[in-house]
PDB file of N, CA, C and O in Angstrom:
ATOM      1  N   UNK A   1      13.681 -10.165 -11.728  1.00  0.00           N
ATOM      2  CA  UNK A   1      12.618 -10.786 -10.954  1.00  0.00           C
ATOM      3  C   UNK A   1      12.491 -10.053  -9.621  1.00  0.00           C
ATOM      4  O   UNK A   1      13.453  -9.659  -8.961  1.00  0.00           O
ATOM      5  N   UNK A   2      11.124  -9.900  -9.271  1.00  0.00           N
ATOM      6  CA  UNK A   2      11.017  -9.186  -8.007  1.00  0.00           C
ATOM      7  C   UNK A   2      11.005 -10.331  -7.007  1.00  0.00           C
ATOM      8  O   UNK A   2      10.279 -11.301  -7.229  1.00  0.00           O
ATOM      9  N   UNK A   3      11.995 -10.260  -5.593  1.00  0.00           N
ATOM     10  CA  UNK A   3      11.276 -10.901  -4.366  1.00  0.00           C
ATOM     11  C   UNK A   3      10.748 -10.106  -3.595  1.00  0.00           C
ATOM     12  O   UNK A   3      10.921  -8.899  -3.430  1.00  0.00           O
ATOM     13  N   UNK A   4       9.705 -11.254  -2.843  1.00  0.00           N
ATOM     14  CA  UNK A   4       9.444 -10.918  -1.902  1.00  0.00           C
ATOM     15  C   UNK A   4       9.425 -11.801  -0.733  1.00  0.00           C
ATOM     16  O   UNK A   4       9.756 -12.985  -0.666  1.00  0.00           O
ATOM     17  N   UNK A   5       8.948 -10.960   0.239  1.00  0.00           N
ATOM     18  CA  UNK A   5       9.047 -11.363   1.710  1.00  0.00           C
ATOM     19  C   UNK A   5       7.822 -11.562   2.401  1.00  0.00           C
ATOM     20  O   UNK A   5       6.856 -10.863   2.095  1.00  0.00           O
ATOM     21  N   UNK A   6       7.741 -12.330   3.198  1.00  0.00           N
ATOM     22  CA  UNK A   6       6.614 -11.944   4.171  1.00  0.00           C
ATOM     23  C   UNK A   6       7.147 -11.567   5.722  1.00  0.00           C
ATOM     24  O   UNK A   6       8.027 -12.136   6.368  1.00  0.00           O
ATOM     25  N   UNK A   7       6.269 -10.352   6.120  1.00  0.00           N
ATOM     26  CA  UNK A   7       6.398  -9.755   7.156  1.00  0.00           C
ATOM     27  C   UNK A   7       5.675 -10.044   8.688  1.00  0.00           C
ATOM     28  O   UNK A   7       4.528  -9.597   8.697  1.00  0.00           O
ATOM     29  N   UNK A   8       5.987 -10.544   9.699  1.00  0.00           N
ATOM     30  CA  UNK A   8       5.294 -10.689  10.460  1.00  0.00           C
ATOM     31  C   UNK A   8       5.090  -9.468  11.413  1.00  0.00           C
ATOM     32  O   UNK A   8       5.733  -9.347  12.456  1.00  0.00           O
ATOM     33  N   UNK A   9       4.130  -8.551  10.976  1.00  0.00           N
ATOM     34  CA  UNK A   9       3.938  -7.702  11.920  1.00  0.00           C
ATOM     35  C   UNK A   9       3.846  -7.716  13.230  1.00  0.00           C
ATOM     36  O   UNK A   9       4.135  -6.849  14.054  1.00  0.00           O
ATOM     37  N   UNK A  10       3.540  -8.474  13.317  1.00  0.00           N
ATOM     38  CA  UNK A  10       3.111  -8.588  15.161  1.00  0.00           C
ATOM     39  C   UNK A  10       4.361  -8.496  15.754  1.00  0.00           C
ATOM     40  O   UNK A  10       4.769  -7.671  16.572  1.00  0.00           O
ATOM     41  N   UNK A  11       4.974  -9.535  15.193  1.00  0.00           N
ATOM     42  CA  UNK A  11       6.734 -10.145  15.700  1.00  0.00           C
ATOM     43  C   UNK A  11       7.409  -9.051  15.741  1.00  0.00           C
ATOM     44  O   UNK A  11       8.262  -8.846  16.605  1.00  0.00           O
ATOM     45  N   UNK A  12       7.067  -8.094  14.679  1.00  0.00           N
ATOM     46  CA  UNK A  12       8.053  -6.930  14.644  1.00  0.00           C
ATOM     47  C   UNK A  12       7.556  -5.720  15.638  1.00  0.00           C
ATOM     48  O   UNK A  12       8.378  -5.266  16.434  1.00  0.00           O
ATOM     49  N   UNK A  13       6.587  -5.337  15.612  1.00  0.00           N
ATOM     50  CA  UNK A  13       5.765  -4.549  16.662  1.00  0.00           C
ATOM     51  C   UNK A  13       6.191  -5.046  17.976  1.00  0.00           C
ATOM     52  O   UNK A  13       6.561  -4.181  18.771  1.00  0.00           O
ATOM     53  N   UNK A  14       6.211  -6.216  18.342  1.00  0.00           N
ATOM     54  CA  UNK A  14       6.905  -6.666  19.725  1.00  0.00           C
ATOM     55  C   UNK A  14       8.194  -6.728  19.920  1.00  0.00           C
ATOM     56  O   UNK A  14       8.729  -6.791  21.027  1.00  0.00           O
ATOM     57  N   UNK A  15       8.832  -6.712  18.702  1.00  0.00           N
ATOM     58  CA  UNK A  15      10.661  -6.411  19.121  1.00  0.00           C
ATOM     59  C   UNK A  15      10.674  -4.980  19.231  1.00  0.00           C
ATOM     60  O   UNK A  15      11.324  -4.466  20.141  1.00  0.00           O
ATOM     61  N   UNK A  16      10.194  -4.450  18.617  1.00  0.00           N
ATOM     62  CA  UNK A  16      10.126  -2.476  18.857  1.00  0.00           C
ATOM     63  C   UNK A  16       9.808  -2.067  20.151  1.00  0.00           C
ATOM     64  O   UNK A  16      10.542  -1.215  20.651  1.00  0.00           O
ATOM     65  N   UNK A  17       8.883  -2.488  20.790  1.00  0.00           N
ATOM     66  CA  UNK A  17       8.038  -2.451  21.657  1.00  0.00           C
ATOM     67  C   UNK A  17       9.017  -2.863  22.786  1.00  0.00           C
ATOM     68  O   UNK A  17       9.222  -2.048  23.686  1.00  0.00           O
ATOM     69  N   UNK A  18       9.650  -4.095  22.808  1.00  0.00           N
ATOM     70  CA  UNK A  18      10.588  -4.463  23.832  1.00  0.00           C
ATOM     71  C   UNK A  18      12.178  -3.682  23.592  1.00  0.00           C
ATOM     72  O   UNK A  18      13.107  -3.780  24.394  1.00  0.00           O
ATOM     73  N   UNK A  19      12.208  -3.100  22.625  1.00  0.00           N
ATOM     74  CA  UNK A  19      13.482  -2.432  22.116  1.00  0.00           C
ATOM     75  C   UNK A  19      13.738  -0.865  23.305  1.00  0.00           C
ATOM     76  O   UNK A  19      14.592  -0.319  24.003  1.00  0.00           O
ATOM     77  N   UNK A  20      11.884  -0.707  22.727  1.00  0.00           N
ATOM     78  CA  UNK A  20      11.885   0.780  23.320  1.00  0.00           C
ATOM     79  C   UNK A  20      11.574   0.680  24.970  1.00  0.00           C
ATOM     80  O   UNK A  20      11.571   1.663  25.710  1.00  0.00           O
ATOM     81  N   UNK A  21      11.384  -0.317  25.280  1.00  0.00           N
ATOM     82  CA  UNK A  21      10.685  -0.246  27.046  1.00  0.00           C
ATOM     83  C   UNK A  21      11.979  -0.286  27.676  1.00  0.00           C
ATOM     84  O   UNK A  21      12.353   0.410  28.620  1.00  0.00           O
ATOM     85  N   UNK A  22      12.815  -1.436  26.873  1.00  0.00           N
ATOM     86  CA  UNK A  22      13.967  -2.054  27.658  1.00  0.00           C
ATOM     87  C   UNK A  22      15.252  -0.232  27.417  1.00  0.00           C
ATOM     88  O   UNK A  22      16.127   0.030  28.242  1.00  0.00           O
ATOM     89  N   UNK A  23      15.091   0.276  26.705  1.00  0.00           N
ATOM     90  CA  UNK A  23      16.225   1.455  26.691  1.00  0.00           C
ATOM     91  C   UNK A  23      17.687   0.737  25.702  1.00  0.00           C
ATOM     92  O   UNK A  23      18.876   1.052  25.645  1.00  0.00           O
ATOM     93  N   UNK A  24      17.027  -0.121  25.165  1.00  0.00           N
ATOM     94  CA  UNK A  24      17.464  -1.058  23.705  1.00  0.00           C
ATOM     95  C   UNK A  24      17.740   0.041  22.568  1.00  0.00           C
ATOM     96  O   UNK A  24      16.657   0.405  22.110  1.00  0.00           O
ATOM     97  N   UNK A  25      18.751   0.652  21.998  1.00  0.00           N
ATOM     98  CA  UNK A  25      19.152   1.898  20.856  1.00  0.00           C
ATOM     99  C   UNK A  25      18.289   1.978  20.057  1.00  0.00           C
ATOM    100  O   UNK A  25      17.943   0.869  19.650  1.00  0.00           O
ATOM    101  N   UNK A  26      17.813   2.722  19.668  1.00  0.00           N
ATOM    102  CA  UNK A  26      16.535   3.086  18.462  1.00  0.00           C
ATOM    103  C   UNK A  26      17.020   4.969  18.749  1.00  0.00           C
ATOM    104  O   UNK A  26      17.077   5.756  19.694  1.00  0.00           O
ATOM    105  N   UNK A  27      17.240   4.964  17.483  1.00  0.00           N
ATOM    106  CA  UNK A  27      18.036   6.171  17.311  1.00  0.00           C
ATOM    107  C   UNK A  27      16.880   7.025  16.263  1.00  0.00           C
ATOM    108  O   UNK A  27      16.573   6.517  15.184  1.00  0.00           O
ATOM    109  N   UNK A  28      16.214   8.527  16.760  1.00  0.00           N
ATOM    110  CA  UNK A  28      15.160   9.254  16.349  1.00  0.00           C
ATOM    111  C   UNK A  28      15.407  10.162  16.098  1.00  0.00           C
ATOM    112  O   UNK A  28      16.045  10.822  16.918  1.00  0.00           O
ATOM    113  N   UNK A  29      15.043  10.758  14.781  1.00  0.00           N
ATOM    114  CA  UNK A  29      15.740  12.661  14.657  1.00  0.00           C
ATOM    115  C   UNK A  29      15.229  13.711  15.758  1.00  0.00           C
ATOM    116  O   UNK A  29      14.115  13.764  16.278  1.00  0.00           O
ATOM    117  N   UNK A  30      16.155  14.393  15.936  1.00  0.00           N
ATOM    118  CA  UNK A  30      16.133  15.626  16.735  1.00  0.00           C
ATOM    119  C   UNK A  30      14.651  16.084  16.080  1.00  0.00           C
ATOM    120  O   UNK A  30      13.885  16.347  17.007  1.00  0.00           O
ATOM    121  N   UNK A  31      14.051  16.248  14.844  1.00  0.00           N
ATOM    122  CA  UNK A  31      12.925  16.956  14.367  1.00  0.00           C
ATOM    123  C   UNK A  31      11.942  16.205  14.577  1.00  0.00           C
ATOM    124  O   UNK A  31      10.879  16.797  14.385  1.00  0.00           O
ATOM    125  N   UNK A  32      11.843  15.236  14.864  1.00  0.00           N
ATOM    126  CA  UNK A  32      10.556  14.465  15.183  1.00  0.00           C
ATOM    127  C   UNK A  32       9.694  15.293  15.926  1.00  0.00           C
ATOM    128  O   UNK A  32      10.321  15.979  16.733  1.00  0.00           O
ATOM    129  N   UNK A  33       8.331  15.492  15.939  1.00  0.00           N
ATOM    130  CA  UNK A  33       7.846  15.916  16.892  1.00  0.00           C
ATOM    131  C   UNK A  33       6.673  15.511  17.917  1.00  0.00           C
ATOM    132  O   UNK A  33       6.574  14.442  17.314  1.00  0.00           O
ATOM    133  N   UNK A  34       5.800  15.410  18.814  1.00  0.00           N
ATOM    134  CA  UNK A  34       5.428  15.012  19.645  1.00  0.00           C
ATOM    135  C   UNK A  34       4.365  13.813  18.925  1.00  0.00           C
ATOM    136  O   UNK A  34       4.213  12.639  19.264  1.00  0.00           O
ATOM    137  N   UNK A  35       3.741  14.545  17.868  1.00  0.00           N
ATOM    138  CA  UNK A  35       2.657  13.693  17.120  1.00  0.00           C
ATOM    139  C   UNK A  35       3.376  12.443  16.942  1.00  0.00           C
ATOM    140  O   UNK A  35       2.938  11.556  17.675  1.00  0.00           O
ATOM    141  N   UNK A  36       4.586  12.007  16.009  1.00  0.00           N
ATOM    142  CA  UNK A  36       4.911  11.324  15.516  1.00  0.00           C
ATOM    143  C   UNK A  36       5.136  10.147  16.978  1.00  0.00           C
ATOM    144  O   UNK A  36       4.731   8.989  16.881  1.00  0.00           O
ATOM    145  N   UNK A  37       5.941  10.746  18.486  1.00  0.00           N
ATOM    146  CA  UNK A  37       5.916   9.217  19.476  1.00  0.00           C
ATOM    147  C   UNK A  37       4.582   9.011  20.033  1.00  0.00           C
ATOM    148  O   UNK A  37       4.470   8.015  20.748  1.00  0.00           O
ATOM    149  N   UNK A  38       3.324   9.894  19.824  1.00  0.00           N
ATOM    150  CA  UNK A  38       2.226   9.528  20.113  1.00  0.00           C
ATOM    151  C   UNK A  38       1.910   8.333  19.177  1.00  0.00           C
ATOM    152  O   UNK A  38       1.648   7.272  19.745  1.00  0.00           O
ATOM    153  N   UNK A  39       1.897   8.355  17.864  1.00  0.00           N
ATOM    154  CA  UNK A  39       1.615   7.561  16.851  1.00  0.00           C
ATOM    155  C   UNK A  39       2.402   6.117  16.944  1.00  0.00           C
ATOM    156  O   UNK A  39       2.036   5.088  16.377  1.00  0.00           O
ATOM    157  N   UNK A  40       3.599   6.270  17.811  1.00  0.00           N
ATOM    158  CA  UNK A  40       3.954   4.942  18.149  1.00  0.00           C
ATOM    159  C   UNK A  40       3.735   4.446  19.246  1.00  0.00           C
ATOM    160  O   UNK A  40       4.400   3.462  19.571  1.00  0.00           O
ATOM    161  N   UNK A  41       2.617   5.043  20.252  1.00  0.00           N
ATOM    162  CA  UNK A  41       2.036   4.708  21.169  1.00  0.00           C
ATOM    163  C   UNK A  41       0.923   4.301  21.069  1.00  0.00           C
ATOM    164  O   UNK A  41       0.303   4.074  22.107  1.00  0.00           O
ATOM    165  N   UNK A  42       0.087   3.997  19.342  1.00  0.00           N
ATOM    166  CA  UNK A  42      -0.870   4.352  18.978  1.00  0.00           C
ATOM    167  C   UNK A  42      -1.922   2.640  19.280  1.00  0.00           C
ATOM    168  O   UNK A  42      -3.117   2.536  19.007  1.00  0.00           O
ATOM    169  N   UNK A  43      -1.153   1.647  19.811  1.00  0.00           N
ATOM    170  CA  UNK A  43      -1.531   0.491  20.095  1.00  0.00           C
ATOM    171  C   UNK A  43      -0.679  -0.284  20.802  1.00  0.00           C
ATOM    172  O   UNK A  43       0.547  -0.171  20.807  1.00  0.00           O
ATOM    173  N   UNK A  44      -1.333  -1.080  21.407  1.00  0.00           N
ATOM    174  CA  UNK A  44      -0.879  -1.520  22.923  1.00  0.00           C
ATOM    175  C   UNK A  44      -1.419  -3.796  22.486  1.00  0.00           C
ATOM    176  O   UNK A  44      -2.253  -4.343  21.765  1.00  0.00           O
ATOM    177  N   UNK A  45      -0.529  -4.199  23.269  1.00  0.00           N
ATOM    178  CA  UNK A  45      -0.296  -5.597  22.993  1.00  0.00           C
ATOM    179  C   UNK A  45      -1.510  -6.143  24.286  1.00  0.00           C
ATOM    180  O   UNK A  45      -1.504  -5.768  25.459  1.00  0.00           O
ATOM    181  N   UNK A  46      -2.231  -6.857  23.814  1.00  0.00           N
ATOM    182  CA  UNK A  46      -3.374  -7.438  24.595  1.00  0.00           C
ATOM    183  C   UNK A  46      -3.399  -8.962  24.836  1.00  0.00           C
ATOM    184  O   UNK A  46      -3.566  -9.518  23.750  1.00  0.00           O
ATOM    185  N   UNK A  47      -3.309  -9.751  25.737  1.00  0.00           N
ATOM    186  CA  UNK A  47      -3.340 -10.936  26.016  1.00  0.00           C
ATOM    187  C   UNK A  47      -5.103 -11.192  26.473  1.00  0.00           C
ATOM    188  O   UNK A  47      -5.859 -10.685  27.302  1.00  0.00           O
ATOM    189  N   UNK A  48      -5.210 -12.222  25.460  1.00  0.00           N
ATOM    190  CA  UNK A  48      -6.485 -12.450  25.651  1.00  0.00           C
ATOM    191  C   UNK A  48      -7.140 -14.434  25.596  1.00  0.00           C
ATOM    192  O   UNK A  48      -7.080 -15.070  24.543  1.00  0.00           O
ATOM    193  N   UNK A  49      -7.424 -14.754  26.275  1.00  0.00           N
ATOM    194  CA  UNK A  49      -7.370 -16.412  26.522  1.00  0.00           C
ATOM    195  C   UNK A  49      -8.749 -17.323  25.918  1.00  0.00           C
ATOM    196  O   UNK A  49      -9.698 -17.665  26.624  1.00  0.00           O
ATOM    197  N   UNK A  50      -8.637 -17.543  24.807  1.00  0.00           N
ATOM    198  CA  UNK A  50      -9.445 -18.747  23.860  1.00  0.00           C
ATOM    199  C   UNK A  50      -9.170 -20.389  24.461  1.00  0.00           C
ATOM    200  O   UNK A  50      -8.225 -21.065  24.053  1.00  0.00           O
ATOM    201  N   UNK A  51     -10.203 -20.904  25.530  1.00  0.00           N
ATOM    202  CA  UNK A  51     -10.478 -22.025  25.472  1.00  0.00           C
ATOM    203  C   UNK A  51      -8.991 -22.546  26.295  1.00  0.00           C
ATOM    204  O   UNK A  51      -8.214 -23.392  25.852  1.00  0.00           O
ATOM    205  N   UNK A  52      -8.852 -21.820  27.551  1.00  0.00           N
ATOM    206  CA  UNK A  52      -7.605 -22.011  27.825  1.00  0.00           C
ATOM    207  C   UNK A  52      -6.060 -21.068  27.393  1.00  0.00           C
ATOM    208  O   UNK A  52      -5.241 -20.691  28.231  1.00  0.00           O
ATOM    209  N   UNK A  53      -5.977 -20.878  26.151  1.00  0.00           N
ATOM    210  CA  UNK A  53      -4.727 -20.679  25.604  1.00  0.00           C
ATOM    211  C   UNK A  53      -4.470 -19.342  25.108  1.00  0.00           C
ATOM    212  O   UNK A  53      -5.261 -18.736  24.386  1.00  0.00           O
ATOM    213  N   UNK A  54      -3.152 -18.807  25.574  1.00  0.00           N
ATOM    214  CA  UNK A  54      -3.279 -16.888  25.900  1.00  0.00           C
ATOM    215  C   UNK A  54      -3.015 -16.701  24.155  1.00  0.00           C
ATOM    216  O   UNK A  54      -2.061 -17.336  23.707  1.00  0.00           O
ATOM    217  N   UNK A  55      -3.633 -16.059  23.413  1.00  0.00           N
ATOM    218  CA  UNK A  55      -3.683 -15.158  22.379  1.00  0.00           C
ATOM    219  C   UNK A  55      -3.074 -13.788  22.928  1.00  0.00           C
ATOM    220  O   UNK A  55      -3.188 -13.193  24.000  1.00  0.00           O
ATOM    221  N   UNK A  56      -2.489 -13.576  21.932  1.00  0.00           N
ATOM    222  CA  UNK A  56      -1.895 -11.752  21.868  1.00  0.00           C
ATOM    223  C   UNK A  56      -1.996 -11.272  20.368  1.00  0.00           C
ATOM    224  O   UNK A  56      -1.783 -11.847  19.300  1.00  0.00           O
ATOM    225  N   UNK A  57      -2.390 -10.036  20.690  1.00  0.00           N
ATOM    226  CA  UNK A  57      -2.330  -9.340  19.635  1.00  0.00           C
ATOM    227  C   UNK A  57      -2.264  -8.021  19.724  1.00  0.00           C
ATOM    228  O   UNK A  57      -2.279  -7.642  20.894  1.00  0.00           O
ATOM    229  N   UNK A  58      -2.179  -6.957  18.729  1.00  0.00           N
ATOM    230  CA  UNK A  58      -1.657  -5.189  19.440  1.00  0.00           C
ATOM    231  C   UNK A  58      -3.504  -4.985  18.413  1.00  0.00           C
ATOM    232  O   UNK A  58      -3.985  -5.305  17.326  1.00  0.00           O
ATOM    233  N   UNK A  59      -3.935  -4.216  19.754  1.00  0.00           N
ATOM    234  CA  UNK A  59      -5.026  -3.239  20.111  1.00  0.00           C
ATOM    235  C   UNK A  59      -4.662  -2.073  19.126  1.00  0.00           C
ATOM    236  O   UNK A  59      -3.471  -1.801  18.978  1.00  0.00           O
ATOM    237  N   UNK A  60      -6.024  -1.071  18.156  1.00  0.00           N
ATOM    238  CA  UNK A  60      -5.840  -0.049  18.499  1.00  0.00           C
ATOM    239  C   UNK A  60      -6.260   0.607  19.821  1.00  0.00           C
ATOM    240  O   UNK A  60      -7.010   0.000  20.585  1.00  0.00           O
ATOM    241  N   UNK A  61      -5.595   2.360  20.234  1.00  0.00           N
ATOM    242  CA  UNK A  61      -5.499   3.001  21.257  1.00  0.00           C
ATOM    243  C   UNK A  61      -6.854   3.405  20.624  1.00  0.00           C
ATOM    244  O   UNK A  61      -6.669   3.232  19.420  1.00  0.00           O
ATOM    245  N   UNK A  62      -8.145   3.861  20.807  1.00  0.00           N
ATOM    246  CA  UNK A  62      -8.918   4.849  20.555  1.00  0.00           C
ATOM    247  C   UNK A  62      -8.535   6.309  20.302  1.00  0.00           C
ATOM    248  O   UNK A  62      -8.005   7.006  21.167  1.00  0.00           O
ATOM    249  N   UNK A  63      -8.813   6.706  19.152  1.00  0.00           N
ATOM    250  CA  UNK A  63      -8.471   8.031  19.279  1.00  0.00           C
ATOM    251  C   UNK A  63      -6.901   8.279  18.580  1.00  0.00           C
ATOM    252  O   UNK A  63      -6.356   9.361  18.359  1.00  0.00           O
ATOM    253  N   UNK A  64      -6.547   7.342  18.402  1.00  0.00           N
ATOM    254  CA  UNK A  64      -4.879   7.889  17.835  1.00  0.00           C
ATOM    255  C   UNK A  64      -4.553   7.088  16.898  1.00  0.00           C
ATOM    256  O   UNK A  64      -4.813   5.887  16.809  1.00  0.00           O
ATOM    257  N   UNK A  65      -3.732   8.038  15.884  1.00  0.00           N
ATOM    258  CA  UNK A  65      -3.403   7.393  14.449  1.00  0.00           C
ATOM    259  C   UNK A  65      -1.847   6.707  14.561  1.00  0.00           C
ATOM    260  O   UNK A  65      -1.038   7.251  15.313  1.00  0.00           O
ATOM    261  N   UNK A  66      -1.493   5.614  13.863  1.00  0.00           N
ATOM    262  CA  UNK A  66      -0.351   4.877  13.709  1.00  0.00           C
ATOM    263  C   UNK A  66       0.708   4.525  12.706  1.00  0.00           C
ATOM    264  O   UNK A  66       1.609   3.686  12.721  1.00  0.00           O
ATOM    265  N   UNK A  67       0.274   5.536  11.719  1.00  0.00           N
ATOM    266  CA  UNK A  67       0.972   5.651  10.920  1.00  0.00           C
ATOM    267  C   UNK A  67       2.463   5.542  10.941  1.00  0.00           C
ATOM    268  O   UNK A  67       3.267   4.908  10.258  1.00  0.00           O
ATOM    269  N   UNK A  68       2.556   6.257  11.812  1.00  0.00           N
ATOM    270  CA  UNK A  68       4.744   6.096  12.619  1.00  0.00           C
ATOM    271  C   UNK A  68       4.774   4.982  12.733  1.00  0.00           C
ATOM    272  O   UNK A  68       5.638   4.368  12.107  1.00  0.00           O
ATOM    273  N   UNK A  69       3.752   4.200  13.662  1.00  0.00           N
ATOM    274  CA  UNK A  69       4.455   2.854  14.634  1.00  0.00           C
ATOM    275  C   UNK A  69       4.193   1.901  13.230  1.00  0.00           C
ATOM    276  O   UNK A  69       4.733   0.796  13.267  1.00  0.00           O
ATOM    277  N   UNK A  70       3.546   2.176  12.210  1.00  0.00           N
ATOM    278  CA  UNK A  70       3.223   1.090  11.150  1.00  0.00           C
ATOM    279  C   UNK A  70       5.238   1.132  10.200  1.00  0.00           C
ATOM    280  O   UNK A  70       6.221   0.392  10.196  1.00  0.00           O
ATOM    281  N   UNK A  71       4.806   2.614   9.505  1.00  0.00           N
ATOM    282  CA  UNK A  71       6.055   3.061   8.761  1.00  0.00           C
ATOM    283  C   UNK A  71       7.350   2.698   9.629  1.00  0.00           C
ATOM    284  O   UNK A  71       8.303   2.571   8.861  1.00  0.00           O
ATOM    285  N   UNK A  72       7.722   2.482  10.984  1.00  0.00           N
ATOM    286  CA  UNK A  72       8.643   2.122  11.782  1.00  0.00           C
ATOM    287  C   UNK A  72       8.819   0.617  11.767  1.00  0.00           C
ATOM    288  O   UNK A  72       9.856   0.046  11.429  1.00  0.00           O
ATOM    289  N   UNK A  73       7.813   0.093  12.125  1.00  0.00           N
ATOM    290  CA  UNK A  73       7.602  -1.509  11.899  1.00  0.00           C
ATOM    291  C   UNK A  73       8.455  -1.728  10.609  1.00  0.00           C
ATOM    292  O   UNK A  73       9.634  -2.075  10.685  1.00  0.00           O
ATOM    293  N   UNK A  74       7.708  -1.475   9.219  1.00  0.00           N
ATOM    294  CA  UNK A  74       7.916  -2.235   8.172  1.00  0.00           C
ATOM    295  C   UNK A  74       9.763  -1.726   7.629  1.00  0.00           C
ATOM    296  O   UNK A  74      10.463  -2.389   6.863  1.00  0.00           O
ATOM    297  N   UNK A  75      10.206  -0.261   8.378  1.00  0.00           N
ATOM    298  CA  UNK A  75      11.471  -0.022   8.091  1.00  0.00           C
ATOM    299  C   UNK A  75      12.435  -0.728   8.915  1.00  0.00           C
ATOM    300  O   UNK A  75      13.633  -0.734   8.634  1.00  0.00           O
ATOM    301  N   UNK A  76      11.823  -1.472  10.178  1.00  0.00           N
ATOM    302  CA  UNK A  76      12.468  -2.195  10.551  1.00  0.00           C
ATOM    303  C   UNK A  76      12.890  -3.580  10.457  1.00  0.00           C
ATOM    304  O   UNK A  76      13.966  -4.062  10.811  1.00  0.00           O
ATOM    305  N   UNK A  77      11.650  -4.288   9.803  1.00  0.00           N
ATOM    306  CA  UNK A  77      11.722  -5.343   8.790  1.00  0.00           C
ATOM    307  C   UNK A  77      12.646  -5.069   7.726  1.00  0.00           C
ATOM    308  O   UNK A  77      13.728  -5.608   7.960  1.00  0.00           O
ATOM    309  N   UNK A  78      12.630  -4.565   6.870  1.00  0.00           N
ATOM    310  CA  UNK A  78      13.115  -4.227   5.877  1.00  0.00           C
ATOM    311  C   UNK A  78      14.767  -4.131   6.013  1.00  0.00           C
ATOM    312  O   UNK A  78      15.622  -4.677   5.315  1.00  0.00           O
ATOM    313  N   UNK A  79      14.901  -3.346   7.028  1.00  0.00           N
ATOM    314  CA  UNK A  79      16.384  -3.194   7.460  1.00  0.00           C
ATOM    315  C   UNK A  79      17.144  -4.707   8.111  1.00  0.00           C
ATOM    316  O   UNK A  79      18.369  -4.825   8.151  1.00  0.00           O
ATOM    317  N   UNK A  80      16.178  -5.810   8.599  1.00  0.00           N
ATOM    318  CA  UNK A  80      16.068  -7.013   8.796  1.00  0.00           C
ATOM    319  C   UNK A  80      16.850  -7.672   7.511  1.00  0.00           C
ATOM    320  O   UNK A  80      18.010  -8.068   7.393  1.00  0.00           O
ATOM    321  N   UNK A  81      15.467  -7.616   6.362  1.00  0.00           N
ATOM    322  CA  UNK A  81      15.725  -8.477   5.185  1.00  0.00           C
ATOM    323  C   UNK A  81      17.367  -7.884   4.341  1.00  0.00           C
ATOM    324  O   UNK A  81      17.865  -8.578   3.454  1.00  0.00           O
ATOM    325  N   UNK A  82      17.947  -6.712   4.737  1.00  0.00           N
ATOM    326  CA  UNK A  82      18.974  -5.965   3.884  1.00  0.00           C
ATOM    327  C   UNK A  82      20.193  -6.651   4.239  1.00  0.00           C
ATOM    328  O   UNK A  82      21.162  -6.962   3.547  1.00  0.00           O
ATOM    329  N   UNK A  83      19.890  -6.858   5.716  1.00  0.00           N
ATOM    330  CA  UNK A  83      21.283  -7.485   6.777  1.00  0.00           C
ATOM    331  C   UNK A  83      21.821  -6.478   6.584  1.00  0.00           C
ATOM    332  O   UNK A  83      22.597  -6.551   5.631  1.00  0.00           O
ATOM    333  N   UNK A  84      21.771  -5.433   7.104  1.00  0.00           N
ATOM    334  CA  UNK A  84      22.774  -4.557   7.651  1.00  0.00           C
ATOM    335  C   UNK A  84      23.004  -4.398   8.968  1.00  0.00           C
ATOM    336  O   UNK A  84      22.075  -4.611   9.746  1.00  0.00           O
ATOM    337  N   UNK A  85      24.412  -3.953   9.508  1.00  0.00           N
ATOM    338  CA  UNK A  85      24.587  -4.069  10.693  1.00  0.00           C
ATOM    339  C   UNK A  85      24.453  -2.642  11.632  1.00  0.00           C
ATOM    340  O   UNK A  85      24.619  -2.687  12.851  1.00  0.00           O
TER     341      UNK A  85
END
């Protein structure tokens, strides 16, 4: 039987996000290259207020692809659901 999970992207995009601002370990190959931390720069978290009450959600950046910050997200979920330490 297959499980599955559900992923809350957002939730996870904002622990990354506070992982990487705060200087929180996130460990990146030496070969990475410039494209790939642009691509995790590729959207930005927006507070925006409905009827009183602050909404957030991550923006795309114009102009830049996210493929990294997506593929990073869901490997970090994933590494979540494995429980590894």
């Amino acid at each position: 039987a297959t499980r599955l999970a559900l992923v809350g992207v957002d939730g996870v995009k904002l622990a990354l996000h506070q992982r990487l601002a705060h200087g929180a370990t996130v460990q990146f190959s030496g070969s990475l290259g410039g494209d790939y931390f642009d691509q995790l720069r590729a959207e930005r978290l927006v507070t925006r207020y409905s009827r009183g009450q602050p909404t957030r959600r991550w923006e795309a950046v114009s102009g830049r692809r996210n493929e990294a910050l997506d593929c990073l997200a869901y490997a970090y979920a994933a590494r979540g659901l494995v429980g590894l330490d």
